[in-house]
Backbone as CSV, one residue per row, in Angstrom:
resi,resn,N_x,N_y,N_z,CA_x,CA_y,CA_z,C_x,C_y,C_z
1,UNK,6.366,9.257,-2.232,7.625,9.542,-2.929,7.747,8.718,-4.212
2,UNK,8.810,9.067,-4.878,8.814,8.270,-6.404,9.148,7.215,-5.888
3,UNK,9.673,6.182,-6.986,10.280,4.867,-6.550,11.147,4.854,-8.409
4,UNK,12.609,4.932,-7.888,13.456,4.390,-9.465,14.595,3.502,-8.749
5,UNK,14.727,2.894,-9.789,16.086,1.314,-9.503,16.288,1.147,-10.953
6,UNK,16.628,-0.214,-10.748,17.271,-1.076,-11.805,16.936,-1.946,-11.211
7,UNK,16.894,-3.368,-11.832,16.547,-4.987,-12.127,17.350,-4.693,-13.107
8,UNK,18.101,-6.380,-12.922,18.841,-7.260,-14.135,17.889,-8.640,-14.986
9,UNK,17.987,-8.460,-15.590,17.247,-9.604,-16.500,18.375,-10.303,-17.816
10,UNK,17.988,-10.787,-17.289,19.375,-12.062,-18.684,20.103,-10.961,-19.147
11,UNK,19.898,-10.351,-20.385,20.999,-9.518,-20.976,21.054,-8.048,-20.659
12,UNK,20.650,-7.536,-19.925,20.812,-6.422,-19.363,20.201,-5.838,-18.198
13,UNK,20.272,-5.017,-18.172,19.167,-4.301,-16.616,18.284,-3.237,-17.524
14,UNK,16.915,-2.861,-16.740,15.955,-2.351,-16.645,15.895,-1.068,-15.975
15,UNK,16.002,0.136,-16.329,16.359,1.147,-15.223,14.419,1.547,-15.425
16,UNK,13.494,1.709,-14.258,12.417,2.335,-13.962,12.651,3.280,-12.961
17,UNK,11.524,4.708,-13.040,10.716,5.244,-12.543,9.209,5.252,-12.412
18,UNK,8.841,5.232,-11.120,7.737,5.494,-11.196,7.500,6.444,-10.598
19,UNK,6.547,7.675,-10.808,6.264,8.897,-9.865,5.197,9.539,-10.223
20,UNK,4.896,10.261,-9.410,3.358,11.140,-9.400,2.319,9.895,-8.827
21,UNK,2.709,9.296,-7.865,1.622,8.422,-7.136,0.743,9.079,-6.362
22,UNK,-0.453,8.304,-6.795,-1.571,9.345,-6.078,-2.664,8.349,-5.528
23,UNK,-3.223,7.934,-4.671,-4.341,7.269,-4.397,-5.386,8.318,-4.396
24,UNK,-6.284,7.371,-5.446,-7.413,8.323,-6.049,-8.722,8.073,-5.600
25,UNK,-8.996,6.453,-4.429,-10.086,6.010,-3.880,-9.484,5.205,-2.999
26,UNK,-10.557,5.002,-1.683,-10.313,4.171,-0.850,-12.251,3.990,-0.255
27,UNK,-11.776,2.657,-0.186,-13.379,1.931,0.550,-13.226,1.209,1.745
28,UNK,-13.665,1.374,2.696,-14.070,0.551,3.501,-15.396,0.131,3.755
29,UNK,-15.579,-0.851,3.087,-17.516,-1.347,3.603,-17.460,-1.928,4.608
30,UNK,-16.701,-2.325,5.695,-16.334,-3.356,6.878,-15.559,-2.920,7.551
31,UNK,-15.692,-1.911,8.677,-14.340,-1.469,9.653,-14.921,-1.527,11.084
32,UNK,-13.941,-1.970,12.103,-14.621,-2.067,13.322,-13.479,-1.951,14.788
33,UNK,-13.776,-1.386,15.378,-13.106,-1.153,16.421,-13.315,-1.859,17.728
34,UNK,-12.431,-2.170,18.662,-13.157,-3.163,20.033,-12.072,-2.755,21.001
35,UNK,-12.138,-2.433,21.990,-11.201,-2.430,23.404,-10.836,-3.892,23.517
36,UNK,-9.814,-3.576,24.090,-8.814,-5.407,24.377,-8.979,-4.733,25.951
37,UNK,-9.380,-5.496,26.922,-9.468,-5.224,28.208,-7.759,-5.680,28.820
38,UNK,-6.898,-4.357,29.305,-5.648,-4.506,29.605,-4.301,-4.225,28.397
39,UNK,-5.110,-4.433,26.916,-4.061,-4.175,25.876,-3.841,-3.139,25.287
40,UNK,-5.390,-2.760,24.827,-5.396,-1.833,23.754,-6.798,-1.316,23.054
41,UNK,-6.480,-1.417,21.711,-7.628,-1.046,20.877,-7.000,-2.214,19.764
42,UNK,-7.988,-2.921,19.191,-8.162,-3.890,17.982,-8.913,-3.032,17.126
43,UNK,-8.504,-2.634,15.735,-8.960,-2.170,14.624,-8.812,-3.361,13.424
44,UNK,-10.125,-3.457,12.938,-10.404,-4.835,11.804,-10.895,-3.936,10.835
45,UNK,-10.378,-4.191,9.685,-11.105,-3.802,8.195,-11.241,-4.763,7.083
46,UNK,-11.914,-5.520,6.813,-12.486,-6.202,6.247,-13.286,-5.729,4.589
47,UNK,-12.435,-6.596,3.637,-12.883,-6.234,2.143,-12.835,-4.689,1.630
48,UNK,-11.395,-4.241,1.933,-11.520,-2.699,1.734,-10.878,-2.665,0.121
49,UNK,-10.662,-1.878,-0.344,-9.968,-1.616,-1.479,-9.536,-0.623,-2.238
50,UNK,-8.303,-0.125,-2.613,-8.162,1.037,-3.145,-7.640,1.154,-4.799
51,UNK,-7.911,2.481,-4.537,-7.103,2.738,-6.784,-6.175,3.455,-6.041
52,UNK,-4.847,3.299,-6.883,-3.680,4.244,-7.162,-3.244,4.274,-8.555
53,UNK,-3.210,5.742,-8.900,-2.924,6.358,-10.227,-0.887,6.611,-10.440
54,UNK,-0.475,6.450,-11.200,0.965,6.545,-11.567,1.515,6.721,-13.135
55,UNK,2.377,7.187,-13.120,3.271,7.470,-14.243,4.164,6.653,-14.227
56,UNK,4.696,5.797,-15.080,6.051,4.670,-15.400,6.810,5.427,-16.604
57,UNK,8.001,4.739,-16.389,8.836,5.216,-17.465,9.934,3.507,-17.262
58,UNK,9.913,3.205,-17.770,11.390,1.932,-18.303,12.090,2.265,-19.419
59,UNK,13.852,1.943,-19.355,14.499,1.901,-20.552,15.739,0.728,-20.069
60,UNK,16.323,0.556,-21.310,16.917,-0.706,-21.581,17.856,-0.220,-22.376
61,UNK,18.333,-0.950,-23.309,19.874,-0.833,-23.805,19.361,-1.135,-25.095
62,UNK,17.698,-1.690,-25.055,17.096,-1.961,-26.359,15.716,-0.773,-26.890
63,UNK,15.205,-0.657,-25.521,14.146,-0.008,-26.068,13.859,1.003,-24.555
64,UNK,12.848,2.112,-24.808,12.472,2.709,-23.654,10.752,2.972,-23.930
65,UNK,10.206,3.420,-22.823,8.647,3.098,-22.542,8.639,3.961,-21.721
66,UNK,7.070,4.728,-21.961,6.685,5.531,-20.442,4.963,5.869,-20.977
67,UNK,4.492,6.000,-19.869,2.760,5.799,-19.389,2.237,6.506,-18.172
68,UNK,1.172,5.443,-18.244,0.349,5.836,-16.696,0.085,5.242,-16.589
69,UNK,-0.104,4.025,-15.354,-1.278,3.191,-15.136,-1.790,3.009,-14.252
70,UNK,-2.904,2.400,-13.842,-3.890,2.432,-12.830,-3.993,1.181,-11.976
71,UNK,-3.672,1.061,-11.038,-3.486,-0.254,-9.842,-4.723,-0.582,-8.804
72,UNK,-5.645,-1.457,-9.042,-6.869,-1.442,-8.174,-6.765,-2.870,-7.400
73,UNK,-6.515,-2.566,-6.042,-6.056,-3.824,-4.820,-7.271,-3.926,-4.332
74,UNK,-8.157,-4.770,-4.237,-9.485,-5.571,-3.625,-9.329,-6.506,-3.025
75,UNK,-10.160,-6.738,-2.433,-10.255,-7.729,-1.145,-9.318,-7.994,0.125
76,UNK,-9.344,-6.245,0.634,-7.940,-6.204,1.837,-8.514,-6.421,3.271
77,UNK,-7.701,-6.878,4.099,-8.063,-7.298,4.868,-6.884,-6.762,5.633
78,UNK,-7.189,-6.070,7.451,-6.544,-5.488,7.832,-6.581,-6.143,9.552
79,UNK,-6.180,-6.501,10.446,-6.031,-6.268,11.744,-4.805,-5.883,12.511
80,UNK,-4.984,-4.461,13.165,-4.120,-4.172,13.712,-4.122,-4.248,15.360
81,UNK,-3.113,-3.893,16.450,-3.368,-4.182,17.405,-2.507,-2.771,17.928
82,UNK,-3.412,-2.045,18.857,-2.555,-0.890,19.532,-2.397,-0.942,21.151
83,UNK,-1.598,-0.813,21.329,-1.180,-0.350,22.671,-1.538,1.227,23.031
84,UNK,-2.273,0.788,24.452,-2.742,2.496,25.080,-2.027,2.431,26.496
85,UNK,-0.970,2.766,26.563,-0.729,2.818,28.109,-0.227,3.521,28.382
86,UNK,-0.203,4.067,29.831,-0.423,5.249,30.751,0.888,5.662,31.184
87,UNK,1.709,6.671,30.823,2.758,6.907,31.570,2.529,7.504,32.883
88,UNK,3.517,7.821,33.533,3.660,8.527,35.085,2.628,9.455,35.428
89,UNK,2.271,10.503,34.483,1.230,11.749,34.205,0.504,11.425,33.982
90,UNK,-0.351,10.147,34.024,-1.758,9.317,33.211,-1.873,10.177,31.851
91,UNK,-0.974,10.401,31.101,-0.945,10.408,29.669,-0.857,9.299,29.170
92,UNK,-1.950,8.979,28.291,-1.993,7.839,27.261,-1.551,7.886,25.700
93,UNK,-0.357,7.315,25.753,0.116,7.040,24.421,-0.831,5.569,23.940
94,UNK,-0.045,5.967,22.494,-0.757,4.691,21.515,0.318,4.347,20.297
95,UNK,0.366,3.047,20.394,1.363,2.498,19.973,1.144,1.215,19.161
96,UNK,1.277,0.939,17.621,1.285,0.475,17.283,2.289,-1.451,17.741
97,UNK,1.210,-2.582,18.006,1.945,-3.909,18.648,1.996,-4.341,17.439
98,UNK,1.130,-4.718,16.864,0.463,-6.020,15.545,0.060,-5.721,14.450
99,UNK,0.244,-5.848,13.575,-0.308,-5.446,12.345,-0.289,-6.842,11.025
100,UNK,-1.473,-7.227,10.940,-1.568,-8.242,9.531,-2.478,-7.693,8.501
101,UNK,-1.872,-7.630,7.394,-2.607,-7.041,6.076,-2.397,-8.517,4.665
102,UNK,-3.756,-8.348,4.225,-3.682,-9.634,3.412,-4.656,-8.481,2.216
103,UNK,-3.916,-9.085,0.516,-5.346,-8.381,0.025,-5.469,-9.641,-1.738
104,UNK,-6.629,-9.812,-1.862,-7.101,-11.056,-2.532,-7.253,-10.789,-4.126
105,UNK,-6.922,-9.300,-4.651,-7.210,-9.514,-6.135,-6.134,-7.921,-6.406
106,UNK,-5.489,-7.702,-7.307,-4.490,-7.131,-7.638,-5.152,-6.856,-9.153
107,UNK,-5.420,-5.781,-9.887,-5.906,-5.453,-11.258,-4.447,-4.288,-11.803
108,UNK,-3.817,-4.206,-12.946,-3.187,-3.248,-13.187,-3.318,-3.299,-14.747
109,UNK,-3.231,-1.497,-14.871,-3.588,-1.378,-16.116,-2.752,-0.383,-16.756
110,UNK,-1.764,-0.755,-17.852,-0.834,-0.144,-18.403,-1.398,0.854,-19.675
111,UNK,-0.778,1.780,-19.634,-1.041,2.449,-20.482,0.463,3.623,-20.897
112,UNK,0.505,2.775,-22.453,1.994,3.475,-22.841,1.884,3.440,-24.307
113,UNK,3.255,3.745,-24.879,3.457,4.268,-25.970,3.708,2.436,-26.812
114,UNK,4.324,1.680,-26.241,3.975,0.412,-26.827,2.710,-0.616,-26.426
């Protein structure tokens, strides 16, 4: 979905949009799965990284701006933790317990009319 607000900054506010988000790559060189005996399933992804493509637009009370730019997140790191357990019917649901996401390098690249 898009994303528009406002931020205040000293003398005025900032009204943005951003929209037309698109993730245009995703890597995983490191993903791995393991049974938790009694819990679940442990899913690890290790050094993954993606591009997402976007359109910006900002205006102000002074000036206005609009682009595209390109957002490339490296070095992500993922462990999640699921729950598999058995209702009455030995149907197995799965259920998200745990989830830690860390990611180590952030690149963004503006591209506009200023």
């Amino acid at each position: 979905p898009d994303l528009s607000g406002y931020e205040k900054f000293g003398l005025g506010k900032v009204k943005y949009n951003i929209s037309r988000i698109h993730v245009t790559a995703v890597e995983f060189p490191s993903a791995s799965i393991s049974l938790i005996p009694g819990t679940g399933i442990k899913l690890v992804i290790e050094n993954a990284s993606l591009t997402v493509d976007m359109n910006w637009n900002l205006k102000t009370w002074m000036f206005k701006d609009s682009g595209r730019n390109t957002v490339y997140i490296s070095k992500v790191f993922v462990t999640a933790i699921f729950s598999t357990p058995l209702d009455n019917m030995a149907h197995t649901s799965i259920s998200l317990t745990s989830c830690r996401t860390t990611s180590g390098d952030i690149d963004i690249k503006l591209n506009g009319k200023s």
